[in-house]
VEXDREN-2710 file (C-alpha; in Angstrom, 1 decimal):
% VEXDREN-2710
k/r/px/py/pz
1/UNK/52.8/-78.1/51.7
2/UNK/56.4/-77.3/50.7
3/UNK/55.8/-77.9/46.7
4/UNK/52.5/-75.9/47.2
5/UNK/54.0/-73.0/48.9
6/UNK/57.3/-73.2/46.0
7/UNK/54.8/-73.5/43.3
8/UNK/52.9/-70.6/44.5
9/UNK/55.6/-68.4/44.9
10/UNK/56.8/-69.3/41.6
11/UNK/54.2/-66.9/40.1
12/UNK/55.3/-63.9/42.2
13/UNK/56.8/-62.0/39.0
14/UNK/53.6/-62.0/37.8
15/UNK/51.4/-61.2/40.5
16/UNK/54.2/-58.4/40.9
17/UNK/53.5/-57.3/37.3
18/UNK/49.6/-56.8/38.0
19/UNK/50.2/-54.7/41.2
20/UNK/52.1/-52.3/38.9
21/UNK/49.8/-52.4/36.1
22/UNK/49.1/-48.6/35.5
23/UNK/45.2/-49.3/34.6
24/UNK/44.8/-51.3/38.0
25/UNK/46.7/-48.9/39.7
26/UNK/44.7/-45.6/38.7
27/UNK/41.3/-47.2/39.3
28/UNK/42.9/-47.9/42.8
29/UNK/44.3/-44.3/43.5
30/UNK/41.6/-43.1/41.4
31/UNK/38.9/-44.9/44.6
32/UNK/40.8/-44.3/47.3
33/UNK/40.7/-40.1/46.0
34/UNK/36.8/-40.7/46.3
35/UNK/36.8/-42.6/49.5
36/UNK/35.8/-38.9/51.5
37/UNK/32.9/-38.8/49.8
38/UNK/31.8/-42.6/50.6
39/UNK/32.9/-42.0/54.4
40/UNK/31.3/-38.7/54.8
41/UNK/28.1/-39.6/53.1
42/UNK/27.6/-42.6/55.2
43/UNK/27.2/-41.2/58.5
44/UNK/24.1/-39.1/56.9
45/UNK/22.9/-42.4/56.0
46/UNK/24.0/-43.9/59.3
47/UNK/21.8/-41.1/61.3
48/UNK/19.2/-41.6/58.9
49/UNK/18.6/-45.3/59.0
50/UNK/20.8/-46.9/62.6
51/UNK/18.1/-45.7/64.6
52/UNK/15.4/-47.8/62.7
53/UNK/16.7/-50.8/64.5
54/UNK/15.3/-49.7/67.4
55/UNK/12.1/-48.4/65.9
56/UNK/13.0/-44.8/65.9
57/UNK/12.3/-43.3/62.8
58/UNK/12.7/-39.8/61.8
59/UNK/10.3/-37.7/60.1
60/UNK/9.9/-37.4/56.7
61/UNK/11.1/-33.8/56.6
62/UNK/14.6/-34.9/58.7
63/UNK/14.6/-37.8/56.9
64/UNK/14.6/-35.9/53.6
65/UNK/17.4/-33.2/54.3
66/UNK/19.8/-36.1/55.7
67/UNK/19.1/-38.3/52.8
68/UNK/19.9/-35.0/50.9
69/UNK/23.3/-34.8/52.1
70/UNK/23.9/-38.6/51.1
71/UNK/22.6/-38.3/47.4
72/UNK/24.0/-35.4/46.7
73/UNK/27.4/-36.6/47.5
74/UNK/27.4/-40.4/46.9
75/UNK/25.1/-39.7/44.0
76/UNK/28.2/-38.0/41.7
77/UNK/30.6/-40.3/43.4
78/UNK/30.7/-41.6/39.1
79/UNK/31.3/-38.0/38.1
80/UNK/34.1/-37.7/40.6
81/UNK/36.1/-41.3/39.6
82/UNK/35.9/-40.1/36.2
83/UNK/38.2/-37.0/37.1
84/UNK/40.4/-38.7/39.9
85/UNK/41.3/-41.9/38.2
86/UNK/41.9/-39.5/34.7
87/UNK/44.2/-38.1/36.8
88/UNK/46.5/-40.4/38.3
89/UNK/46.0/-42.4/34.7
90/UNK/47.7/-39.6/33.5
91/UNK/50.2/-39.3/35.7
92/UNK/51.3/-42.9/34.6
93/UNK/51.2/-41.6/31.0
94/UNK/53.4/-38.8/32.2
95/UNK/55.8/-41.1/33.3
96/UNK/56.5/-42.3/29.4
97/UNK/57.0/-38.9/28.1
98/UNK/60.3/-36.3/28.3
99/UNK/59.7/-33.8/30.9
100/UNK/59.2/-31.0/28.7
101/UNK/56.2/-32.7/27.3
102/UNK/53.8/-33.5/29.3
103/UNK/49.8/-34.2/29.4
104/UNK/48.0/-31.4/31.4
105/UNK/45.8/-33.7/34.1
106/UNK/43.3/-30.5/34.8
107/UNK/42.2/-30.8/30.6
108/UNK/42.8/-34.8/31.1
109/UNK/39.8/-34.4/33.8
110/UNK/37.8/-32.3/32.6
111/UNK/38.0/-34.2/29.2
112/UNK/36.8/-37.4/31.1
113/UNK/34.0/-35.6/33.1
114/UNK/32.6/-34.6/30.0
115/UNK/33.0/-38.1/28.4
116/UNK/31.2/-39.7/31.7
117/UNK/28.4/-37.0/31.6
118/UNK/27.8/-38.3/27.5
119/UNK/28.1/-41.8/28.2
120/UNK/25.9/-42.2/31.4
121/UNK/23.3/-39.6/31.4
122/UNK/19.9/-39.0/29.5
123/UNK/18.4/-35.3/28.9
124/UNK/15.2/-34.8/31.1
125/UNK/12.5/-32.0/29.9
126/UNK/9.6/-31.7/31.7
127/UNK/6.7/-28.7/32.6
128/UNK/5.7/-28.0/36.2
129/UNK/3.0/-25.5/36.6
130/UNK/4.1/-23.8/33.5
131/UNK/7.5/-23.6/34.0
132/UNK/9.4/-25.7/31.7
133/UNK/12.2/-27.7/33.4
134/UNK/15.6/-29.1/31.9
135/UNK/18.1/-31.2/32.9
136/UNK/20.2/-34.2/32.9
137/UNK/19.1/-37.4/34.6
138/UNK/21.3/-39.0/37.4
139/UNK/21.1/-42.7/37.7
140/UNK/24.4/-43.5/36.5
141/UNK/26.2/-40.8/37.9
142/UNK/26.9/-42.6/41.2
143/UNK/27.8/-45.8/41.5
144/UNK/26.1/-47.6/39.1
145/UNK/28.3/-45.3/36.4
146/UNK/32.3/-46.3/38.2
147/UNK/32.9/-48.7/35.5
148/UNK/31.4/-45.8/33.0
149/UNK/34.1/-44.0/34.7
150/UNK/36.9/-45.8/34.7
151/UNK/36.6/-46.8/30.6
152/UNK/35.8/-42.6/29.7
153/UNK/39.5/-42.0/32.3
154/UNK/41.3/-44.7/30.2
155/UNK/40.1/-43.5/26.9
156/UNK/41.0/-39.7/27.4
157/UNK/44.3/-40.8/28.6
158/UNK/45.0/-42.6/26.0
159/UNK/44.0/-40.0/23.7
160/UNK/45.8/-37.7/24.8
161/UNK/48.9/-39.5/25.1
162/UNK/48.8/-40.3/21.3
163/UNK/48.4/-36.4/20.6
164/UNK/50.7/-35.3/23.1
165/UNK/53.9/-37.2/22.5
166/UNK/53.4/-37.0/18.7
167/UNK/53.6/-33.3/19.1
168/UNK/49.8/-33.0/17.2
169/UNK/49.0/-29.7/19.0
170/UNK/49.0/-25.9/18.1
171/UNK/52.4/-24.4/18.9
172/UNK/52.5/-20.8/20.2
173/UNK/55.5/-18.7/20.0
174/UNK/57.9/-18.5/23.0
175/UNK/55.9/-15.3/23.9
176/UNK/53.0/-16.5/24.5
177/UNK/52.7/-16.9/27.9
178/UNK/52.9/-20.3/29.1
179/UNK/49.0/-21.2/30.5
180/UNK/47.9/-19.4/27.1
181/UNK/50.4/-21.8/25.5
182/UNK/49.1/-24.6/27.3
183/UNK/45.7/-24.1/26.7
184/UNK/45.9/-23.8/23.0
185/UNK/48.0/-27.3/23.3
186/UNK/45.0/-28.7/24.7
187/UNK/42.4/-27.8/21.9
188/UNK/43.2/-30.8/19.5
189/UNK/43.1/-33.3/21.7
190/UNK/40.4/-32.2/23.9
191/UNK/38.3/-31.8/20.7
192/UNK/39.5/-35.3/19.6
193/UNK/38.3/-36.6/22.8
194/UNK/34.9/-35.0/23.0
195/UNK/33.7/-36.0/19.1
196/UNK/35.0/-39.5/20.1
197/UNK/32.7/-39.7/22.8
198/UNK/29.7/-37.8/21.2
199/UNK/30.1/-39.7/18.2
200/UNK/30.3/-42.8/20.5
201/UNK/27.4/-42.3/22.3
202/UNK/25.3/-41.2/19.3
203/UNK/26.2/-44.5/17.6
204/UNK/25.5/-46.7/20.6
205/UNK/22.0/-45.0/21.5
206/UNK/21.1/-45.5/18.1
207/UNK/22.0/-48.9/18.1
208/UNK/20.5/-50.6/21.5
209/UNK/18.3/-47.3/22.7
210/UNK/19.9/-46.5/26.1
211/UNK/23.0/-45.3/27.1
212/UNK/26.6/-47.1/27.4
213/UNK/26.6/-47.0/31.6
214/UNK/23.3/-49.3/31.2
215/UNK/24.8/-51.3/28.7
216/UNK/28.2/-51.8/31.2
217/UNK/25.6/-52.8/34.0
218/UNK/23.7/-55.2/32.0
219/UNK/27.0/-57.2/30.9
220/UNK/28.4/-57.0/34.5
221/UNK/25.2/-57.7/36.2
222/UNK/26.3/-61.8/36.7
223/UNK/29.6/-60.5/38.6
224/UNK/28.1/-57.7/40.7
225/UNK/25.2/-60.9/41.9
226/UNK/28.3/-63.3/42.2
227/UNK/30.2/-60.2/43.9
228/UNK/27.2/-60.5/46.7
229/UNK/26.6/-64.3/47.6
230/UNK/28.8/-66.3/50.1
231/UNK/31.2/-67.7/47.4
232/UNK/31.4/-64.7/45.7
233/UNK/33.1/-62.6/49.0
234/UNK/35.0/-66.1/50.2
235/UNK/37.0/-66.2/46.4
236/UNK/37.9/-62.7/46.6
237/UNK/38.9/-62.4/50.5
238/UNK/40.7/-65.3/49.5
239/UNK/42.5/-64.1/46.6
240/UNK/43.3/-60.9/48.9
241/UNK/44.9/-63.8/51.2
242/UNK/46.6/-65.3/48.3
243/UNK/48.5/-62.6/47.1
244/UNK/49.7/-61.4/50.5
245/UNK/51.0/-65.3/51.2
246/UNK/53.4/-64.5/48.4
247/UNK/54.1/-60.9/49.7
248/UNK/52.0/-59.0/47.2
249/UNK/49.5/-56.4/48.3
250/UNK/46.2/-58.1/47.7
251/UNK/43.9/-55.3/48.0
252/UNK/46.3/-53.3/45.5
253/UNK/45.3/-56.5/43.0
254/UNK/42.0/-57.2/43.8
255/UNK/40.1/-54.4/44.3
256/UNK/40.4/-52.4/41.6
257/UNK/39.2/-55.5/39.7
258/UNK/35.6/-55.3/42.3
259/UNK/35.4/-52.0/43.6
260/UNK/32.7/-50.8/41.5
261/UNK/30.3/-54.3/42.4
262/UNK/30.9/-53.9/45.9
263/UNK/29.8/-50.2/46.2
264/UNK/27.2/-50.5/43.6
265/UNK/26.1/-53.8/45.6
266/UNK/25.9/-51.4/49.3
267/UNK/24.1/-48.7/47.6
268/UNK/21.3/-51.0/45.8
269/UNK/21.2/-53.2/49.5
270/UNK/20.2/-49.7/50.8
271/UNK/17.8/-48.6/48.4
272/UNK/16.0/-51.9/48.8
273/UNK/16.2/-51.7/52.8
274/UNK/14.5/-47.9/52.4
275/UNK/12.0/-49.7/50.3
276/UNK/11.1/-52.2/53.2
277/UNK/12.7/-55.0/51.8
278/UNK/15.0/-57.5/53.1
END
């Protein structure tokens, strides 16, 4: 037990090294930023659906407005890990640049909102009684579209970083006042960042016929099924375990790495139950 524990422990540096990786560490800040939006949204589908147990169920109007509350919340929570983990990604970026050149995090996140909106949604056009209707369709701005999310928060980061530090902006006089300043400094990159994404998208709609969020879910579909069996939750509680045997923050490690199965694995579990399923 003594030689497992010592040759456990030997890995410590790296396990350290991962808990202070600055991509694992902005998908974690970047979650726990949305976690209101997951708590408050559940108990409007706790009132909704905990009383089904005991063969209470609401009526359809109720129904409707509380699960209105829910979607309309945990329905962006894509949208809104776009933006949060942009911004704590770029406050690691920060970190590697001189003080009086920094990335501004409000153009970082708006930058990766806009990336996420091109990436994960479809244009919807429809008539209803003659009254024509457009718009942008939502599956992928929830759950389904964190990993969407993350990617569009790492790329705009890194784009801007590579701007930024290389001093590839328009320079205003002293003058100028300094939010003019600052917004002019934001033009190149922010334009860099949104042809890179249209042109992106364009490209990869072109070449498969849906959008990149579906594409991520396809390739990730084997770990968010793994993610929700028996073994899959017993390796990574385990792993959690692992890390904190050695005095590393598991959680910090792990689930970063999972998040976006687990929650897209809850929200599909509930769309199934409200569809009578098991």
């Amino acid at each position: 037990m003594e030689k497992l524990i010592a040759f456990i422990e030997k890995g410590k540096p790296f396990f350290n090294a991962i808990a202070r990786n600055k991509y694992l560490k902005a998908i974690r800040d970047g979650f726990i930023s949305v976690m209101p939006i997951i708590i408050v949204s559940s108990i409007f589908l706790l009132v909704s659906a905990v009383p089904n147990v005991w063969g209470f169920y609401w009526p359809a109007e109720i129904n409707d407005v509380l699960m209105k509350a829910y979607n309309y919340s945990m329905g962006i929570v894509g949208i809104c890990a776009a933006a949060t983990t942009a911004k704590h990604f770029c406050d690691a970026q920060n970190r590697d640049l001189p003080k009086n050149n920094q990335i501004n995090f409000i153009s970082v996140m708006i930058a990766s909102l806009i990336g996420f909106l091109l990436l994960s949604s479809d244009a919807i056009s429809f008539t209803d009684n003659g009254v024509s209707i457009s718009g942008l369709a939502n599956g992928y701005m929830g759950s389904k579209g964190l990993l969407t999310a993350f990617i569009c928060a790492f790329a705009t980061g890194i784009i801007y970083k590579f701007f930024i530090k290389r001093n590839i902006t328009i320079k205003m006089p002293e003058q100028v006042p300094p939010n003019i300043s600052q917004t002019f400094k934001d033009i190149i990159p922010f334009g860099v960042c949104l042809l890179f994404f249209w042109g992106f998208d364009s490209a990869f709609r072109n070449l498969f016929g849906f959008c990149f969020a579906q594409g991520v879910i396809q390739v990730f579909q084997p770990l968010f099924s793994a993610a929700d069996g028996y073994l899959g939750l017993a390796i990574i509680y385990g792993a959690m375990s692992l890390f904190w045997f050695v005095g590393v923050h598991g959680p910090s490690i792990i689930e970063p790495a999972i998040s976006a199965a687990l929650i897209s694995n809850l929200e599909l579990n509930m769309a199934m139950y409200q569809a009578g399923e098991h």
